[in-house]
N, CA, C and O atoms as a CHARMM CRD file, in Angstrom:
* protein
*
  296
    1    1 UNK  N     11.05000  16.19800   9.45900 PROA 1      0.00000
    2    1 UNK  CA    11.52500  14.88000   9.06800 PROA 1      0.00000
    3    1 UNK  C     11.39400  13.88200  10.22600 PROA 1      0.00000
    4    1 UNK  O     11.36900  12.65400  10.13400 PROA 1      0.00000
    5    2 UNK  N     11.31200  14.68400  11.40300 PROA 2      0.00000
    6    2 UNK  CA    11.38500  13.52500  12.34000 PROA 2      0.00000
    7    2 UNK  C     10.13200  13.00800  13.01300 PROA 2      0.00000
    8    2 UNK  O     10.09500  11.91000  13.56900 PROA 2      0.00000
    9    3 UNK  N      9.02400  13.90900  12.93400 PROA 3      0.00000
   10    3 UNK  CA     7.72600  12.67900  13.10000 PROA 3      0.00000
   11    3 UNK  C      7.06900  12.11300  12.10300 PROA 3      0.00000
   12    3 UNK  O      5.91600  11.69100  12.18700 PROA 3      0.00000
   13    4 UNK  N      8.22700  12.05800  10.48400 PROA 4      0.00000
   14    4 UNK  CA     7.71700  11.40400   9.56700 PROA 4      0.00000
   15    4 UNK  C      8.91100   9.92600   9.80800 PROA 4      0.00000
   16    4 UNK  O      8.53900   8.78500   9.53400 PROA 4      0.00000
   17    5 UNK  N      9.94200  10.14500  10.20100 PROA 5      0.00000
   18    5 UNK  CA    10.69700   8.60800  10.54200 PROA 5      0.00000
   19    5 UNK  C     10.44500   8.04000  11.76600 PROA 5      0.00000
   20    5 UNK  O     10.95700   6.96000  12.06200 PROA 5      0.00000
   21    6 UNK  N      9.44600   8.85700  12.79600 PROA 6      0.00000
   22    6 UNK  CA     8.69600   8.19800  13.93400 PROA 6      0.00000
   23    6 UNK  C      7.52300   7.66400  13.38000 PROA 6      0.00000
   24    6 UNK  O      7.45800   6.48100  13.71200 PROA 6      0.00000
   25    7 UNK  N      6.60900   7.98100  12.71800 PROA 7      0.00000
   26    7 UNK  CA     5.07700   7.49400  11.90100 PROA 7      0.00000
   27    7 UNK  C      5.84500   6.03400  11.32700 PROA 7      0.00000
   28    7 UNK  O      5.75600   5.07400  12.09300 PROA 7      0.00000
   29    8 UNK  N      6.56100   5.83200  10.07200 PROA 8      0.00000
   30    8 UNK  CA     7.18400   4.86900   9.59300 PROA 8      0.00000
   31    8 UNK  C      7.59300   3.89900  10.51300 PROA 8      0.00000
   32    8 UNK  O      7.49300   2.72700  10.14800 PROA 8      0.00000
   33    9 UNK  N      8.11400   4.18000  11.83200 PROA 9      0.00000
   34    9 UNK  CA     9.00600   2.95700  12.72000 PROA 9      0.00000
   35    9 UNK  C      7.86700   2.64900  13.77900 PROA 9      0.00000
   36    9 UNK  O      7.84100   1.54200  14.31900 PROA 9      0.00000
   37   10 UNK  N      6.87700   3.67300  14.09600 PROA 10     0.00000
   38   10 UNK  CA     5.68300   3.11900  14.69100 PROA 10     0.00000
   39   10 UNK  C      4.55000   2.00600  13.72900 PROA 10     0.00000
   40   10 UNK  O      4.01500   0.97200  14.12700 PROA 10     0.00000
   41   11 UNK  N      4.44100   2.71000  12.27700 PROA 11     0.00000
   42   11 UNK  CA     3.56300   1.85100  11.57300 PROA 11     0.00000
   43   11 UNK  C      3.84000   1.73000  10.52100 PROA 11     0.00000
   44   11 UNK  O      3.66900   2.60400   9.67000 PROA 11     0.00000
   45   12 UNK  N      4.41700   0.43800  10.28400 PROA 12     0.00000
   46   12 UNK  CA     5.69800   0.35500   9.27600 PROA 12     0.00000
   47   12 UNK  C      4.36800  -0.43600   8.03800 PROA 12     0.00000
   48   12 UNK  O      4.77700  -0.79600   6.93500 PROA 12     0.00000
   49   13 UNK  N      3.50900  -0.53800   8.24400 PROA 13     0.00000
   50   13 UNK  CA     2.35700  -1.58100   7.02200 PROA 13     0.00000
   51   13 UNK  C      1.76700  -0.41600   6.44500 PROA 13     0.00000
   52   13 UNK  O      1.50100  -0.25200   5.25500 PROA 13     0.00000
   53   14 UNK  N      1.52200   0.64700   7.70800 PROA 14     0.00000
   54   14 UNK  CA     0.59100   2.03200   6.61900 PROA 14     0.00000
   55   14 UNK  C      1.63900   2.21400   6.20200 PROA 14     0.00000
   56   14 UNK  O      1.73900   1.66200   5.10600 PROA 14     0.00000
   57   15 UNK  N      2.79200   2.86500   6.58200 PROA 15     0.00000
   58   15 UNK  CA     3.84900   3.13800   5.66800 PROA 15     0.00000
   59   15 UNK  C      4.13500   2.66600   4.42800 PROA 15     0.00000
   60   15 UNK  O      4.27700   3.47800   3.51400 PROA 15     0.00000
   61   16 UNK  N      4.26400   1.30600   4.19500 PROA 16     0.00000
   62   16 UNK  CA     4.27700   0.77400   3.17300 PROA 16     0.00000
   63   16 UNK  C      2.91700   0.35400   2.06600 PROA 16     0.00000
   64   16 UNK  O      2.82700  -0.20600   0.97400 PROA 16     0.00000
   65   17 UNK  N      1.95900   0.98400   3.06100 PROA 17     0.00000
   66   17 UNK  CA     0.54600   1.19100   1.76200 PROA 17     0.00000
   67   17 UNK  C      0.36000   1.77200   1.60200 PROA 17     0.00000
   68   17 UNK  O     -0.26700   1.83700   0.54400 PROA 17     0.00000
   69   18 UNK  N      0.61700   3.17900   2.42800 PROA 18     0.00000
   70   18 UNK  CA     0.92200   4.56200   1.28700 PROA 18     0.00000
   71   18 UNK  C      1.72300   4.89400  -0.02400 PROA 18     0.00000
   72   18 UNK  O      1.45100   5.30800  -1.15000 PROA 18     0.00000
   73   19 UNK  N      3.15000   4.40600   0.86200 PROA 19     0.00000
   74   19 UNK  CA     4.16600   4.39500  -0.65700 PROA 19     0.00000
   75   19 UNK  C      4.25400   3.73100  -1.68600 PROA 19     0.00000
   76   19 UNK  O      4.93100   4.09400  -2.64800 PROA 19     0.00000
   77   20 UNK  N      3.15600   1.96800  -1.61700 PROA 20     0.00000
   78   20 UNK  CA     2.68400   1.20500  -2.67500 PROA 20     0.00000
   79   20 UNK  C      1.90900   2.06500  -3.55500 PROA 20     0.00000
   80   20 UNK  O      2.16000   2.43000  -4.70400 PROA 20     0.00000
   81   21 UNK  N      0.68800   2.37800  -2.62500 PROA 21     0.00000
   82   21 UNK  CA    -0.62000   2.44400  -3.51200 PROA 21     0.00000
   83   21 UNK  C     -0.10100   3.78000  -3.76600 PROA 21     0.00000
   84   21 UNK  O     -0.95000   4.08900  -4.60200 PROA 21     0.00000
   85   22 UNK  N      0.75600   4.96400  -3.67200 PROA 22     0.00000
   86   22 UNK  CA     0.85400   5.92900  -4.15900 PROA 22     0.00000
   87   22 UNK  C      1.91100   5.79200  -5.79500 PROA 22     0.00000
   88   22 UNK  O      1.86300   6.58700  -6.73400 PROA 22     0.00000
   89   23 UNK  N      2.86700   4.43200  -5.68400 PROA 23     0.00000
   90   23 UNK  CA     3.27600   4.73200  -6.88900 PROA 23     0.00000
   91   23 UNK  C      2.53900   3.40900  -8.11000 PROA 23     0.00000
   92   23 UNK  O      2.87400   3.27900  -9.28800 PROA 23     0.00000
   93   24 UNK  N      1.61900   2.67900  -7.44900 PROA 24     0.00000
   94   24 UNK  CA     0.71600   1.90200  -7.67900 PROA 24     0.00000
   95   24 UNK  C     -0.25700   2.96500  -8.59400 PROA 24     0.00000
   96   24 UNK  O     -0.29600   2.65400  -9.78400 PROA 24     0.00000
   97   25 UNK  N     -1.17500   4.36700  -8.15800 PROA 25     0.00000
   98   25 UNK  CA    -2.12600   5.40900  -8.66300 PROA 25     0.00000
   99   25 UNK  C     -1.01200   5.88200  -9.93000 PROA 25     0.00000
  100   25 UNK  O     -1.28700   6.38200 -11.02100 PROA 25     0.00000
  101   26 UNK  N      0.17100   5.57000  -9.42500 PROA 26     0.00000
  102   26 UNK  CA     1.12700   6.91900 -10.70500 PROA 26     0.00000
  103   26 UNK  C      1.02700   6.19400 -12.06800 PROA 26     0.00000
  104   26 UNK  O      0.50900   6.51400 -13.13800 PROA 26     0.00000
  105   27 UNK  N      1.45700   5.50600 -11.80300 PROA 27     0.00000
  106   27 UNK  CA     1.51800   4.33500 -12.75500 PROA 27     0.00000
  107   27 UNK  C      0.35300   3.86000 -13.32000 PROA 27     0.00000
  108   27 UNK  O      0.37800   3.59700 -14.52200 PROA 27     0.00000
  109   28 UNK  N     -0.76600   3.68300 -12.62800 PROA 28     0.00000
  110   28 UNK  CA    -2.12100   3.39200 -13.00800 PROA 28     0.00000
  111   28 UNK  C     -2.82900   4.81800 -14.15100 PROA 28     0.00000
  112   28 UNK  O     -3.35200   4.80200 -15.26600 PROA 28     0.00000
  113   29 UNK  N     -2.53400   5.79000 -13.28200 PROA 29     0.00000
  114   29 UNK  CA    -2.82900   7.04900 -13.95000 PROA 29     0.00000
  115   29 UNK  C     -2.01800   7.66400 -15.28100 PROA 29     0.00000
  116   29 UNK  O     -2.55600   8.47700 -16.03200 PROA 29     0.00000
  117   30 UNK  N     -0.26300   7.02800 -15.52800 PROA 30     0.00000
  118   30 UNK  CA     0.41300   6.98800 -16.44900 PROA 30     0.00000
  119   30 UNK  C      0.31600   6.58400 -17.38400 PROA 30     0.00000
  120   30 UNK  O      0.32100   7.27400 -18.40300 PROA 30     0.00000
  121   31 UNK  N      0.16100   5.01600 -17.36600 PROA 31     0.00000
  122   31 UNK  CA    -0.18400   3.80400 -18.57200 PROA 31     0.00000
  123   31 UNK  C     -1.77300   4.40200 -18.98500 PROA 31     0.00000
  124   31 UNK  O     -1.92000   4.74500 -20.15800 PROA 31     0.00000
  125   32 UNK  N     -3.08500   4.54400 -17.94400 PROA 32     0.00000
  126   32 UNK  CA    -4.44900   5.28100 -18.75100 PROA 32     0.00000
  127   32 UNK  C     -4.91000   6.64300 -19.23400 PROA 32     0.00000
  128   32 UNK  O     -6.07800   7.00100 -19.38300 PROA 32     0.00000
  129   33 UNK  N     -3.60000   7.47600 -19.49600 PROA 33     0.00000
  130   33 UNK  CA    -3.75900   8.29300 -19.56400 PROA 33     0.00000
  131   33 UNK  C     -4.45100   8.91600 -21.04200 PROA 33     0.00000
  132   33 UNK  O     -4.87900  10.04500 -21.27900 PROA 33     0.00000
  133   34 UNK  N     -4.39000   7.98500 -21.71000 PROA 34     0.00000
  134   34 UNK  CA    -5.19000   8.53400 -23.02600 PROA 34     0.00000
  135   34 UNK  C     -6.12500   7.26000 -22.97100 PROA 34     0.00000
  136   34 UNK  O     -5.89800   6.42100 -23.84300 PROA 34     0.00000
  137   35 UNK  N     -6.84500   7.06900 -22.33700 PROA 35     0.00000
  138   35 UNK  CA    -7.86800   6.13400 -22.56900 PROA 35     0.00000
  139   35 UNK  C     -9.11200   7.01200 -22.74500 PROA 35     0.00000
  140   35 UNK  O    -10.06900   6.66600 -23.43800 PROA 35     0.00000
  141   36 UNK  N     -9.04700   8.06300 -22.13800 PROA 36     0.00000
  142   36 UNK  CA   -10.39300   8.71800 -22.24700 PROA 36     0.00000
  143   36 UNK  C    -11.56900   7.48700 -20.80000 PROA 36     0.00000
  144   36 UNK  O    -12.17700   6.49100 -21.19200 PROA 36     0.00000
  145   37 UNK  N    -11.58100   7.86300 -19.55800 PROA 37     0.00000
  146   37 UNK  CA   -12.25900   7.36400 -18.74700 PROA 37     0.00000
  147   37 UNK  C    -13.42500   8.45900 -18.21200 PROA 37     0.00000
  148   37 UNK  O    -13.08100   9.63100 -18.05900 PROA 37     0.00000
  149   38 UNK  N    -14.53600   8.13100 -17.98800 PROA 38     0.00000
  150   38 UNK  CA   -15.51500   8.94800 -17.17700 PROA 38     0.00000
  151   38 UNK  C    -14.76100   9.11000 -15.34600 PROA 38     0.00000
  152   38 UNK  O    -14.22200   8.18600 -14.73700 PROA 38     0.00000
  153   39 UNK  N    -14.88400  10.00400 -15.02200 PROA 39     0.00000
  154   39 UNK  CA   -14.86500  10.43500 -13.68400 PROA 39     0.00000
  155   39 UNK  C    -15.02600   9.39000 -12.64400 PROA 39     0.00000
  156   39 UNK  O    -14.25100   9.42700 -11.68800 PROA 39     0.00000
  157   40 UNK  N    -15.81400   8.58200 -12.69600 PROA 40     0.00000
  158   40 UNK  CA   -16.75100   7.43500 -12.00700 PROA 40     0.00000
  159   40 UNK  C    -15.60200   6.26900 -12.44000 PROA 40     0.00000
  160   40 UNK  O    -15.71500   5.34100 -11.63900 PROA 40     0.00000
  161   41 UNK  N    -14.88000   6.08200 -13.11100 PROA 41     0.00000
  162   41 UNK  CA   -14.48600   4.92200 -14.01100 PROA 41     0.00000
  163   41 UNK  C    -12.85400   5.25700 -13.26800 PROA 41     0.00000
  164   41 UNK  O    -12.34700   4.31900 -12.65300 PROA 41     0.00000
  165   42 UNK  N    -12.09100   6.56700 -13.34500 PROA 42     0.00000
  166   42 UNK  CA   -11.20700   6.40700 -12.61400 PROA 42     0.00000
  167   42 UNK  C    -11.13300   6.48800 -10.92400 PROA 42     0.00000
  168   42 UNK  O    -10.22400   6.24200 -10.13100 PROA 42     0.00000
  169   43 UNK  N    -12.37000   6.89800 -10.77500 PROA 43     0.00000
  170   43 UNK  CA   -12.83000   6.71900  -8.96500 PROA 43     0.00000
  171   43 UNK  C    -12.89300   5.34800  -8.58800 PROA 43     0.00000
  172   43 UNK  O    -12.90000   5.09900  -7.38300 PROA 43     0.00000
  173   44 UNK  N    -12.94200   4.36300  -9.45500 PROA 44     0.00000
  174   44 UNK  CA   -12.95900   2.64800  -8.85800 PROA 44     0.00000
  175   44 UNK  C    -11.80400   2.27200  -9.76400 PROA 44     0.00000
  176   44 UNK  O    -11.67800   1.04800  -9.76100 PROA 44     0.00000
  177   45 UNK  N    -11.09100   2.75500 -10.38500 PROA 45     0.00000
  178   45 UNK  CA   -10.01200   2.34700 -10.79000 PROA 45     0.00000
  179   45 UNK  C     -8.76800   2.50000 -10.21300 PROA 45     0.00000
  180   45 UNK  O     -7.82400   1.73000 -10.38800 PROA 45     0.00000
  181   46 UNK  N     -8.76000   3.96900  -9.19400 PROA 46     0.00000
  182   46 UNK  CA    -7.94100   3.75300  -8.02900 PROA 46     0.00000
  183   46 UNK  C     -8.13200   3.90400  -7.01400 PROA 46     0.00000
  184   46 UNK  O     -7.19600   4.28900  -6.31400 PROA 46     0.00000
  185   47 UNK  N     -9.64700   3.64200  -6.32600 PROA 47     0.00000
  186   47 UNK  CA    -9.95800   2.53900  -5.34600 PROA 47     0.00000
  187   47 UNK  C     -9.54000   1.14400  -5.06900 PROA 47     0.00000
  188   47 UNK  O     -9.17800   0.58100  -4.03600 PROA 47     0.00000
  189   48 UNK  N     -9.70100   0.73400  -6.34700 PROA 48     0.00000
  190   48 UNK  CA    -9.33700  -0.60200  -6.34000 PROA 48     0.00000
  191   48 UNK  C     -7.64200  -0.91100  -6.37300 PROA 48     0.00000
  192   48 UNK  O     -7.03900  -1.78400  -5.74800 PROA 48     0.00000
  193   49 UNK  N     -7.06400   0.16300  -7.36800 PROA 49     0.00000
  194   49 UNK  CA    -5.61300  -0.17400  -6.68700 PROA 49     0.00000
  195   49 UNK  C     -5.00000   0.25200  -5.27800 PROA 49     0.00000
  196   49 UNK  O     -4.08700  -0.36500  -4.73000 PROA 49     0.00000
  197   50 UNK  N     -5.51700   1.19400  -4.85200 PROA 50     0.00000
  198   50 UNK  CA    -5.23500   1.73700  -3.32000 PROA 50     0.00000
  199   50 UNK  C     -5.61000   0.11700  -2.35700 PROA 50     0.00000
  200   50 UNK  O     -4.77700  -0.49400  -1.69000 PROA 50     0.00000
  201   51 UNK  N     -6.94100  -0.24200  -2.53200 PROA 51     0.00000
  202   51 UNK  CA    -7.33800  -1.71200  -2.02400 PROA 51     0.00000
  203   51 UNK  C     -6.29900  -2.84700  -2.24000 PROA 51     0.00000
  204   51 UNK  O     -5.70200  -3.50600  -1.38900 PROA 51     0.00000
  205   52 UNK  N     -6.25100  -2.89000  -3.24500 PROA 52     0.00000
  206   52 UNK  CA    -5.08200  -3.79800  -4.22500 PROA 52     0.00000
  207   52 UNK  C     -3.59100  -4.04700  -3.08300 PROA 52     0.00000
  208   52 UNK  O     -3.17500  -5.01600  -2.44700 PROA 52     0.00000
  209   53 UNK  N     -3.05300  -2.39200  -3.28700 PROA 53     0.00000
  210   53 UNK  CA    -2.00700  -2.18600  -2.60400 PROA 53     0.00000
  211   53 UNK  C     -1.91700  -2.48500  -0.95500 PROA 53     0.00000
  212   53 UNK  O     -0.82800  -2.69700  -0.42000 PROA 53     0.00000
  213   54 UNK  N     -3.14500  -2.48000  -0.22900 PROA 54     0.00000
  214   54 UNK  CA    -3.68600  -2.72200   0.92000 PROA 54     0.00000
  215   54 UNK  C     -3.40100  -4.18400   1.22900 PROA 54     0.00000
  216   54 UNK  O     -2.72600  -4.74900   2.09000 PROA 54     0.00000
  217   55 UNK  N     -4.09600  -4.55700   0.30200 PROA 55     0.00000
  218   55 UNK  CA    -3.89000  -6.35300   0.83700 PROA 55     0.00000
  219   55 UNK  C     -2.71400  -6.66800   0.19500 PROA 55     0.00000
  220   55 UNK  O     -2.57000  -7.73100   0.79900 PROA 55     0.00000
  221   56 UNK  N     -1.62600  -6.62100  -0.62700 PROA 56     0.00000
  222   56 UNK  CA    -0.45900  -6.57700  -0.82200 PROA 56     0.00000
  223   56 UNK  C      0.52000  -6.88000   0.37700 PROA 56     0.00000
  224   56 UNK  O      1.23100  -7.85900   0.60700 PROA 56     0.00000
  225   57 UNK  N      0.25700  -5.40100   1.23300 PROA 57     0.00000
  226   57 UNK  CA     0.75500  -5.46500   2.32500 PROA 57     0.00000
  227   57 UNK  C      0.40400  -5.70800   3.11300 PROA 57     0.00000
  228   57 UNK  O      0.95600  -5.06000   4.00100 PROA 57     0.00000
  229   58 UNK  N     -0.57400  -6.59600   3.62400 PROA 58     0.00000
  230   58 UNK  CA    -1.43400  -7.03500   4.30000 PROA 58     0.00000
  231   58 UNK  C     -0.43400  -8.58000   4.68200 PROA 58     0.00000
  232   58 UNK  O      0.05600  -9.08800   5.69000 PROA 58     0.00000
  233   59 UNK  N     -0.52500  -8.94100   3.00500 PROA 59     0.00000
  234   59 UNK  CA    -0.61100 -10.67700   2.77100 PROA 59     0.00000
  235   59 UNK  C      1.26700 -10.54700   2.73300 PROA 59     0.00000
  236   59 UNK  O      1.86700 -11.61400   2.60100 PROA 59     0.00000
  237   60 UNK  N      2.11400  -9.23100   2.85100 PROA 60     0.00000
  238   60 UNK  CA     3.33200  -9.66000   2.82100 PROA 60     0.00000
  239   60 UNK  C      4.16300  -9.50500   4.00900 PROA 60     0.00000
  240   60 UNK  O      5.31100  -9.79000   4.35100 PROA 60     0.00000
  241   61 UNK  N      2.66200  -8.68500   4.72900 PROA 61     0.00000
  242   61 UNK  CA     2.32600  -8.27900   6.57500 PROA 61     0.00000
  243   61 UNK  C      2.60000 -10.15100   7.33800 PROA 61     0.00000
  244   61 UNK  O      3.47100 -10.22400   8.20400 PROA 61     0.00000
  245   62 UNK  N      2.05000 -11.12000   7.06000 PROA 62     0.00000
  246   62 UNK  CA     1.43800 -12.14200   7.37800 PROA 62     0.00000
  247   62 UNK  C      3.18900 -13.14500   7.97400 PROA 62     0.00000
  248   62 UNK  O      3.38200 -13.76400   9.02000 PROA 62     0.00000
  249   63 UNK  N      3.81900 -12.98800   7.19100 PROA 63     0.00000
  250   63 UNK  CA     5.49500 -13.61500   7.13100 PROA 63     0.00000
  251   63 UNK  C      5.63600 -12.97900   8.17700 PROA 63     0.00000
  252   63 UNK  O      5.32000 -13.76900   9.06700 PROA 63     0.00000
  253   64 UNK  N      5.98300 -11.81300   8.72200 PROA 64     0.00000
  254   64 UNK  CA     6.17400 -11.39600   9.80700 PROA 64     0.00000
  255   64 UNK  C      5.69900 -11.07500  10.91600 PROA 64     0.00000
  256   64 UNK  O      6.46700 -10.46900  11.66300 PROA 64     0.00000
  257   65 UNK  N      4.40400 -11.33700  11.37300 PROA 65     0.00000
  258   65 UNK  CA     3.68100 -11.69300  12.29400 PROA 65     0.00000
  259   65 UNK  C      3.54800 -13.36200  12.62400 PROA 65     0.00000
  260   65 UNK  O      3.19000 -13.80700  13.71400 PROA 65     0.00000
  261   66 UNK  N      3.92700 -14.20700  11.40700 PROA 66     0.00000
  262   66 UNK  CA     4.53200 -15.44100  12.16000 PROA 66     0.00000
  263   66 UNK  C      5.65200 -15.81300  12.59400 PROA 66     0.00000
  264   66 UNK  O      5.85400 -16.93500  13.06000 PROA 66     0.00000
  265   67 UNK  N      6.58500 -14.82900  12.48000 PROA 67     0.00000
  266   67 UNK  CA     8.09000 -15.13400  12.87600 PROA 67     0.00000
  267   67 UNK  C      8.04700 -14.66600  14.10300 PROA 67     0.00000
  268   67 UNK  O      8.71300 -15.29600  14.92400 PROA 67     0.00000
  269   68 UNK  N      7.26500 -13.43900  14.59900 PROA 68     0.00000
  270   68 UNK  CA     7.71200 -12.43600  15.93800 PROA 68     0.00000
  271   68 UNK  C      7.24200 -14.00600  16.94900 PROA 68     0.00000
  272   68 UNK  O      7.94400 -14.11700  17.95500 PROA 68     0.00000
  273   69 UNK  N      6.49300 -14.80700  16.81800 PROA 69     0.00000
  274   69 UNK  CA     5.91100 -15.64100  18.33300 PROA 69     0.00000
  275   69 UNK  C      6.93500 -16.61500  18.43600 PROA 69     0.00000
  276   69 UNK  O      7.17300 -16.87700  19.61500 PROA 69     0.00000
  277   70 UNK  N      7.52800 -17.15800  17.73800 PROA 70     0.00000
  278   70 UNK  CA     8.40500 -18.46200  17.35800 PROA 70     0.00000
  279   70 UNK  C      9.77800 -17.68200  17.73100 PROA 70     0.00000
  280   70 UNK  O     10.58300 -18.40000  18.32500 PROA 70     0.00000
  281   71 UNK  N     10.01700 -16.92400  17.59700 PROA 71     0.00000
  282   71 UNK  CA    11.53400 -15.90800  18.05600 PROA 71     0.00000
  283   71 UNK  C     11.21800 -15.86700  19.64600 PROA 71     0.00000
  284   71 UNK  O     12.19900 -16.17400  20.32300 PROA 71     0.00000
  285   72 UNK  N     10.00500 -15.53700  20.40500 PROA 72     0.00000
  286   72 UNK  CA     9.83700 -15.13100  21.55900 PROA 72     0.00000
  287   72 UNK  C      9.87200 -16.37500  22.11900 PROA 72     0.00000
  288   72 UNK  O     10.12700 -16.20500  23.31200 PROA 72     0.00000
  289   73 UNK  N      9.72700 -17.73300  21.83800 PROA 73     0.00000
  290   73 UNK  CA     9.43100 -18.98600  22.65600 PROA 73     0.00000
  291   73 UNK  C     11.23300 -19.45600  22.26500 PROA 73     0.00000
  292   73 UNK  O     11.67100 -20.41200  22.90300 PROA 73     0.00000
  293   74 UNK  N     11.77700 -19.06200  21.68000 PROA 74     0.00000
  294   74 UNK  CA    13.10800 -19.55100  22.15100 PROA 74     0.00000
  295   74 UNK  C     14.00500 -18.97200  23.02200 PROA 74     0.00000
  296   74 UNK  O     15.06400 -19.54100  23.28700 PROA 74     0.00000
């Protein structure tokens, strides 16, 4: 447990695009589950949400990399 709450407090954005895009795939894979997809069809279907989930936290990454410089100059 404890170089999994050291990984998290060192890299708190993978952290949070693993645990997106992992319940991001569940859910993706839940709701299509009777669609009947080719192999190829769910290989870019959760590519693209793993990606999805990436810039998610990317773009909710962005708020807090402008607060850390503006905290340090006061």
């Amino acid at each position: 447990m404890q170089p999994f709450k050291q990984f998290v407090t060192a890299h708190p954005q993978w952290a949070s695009w693993i645990v997106l895009a992992s319940g991001m795939v569940a859910i993706l894979v839940w709701s299509a589950r009777d669609v009947n997809l080719l192999p190829g069809q769910w290989g870019a279907l959760i590519t693209a949400t793993i990606a999805t989930a990436g810039l998610s936290v990317w773009i909710i990454g962005w708020e807090d990399e402008e607060e850390t410089p503006q905290s340090a100059e006061k």
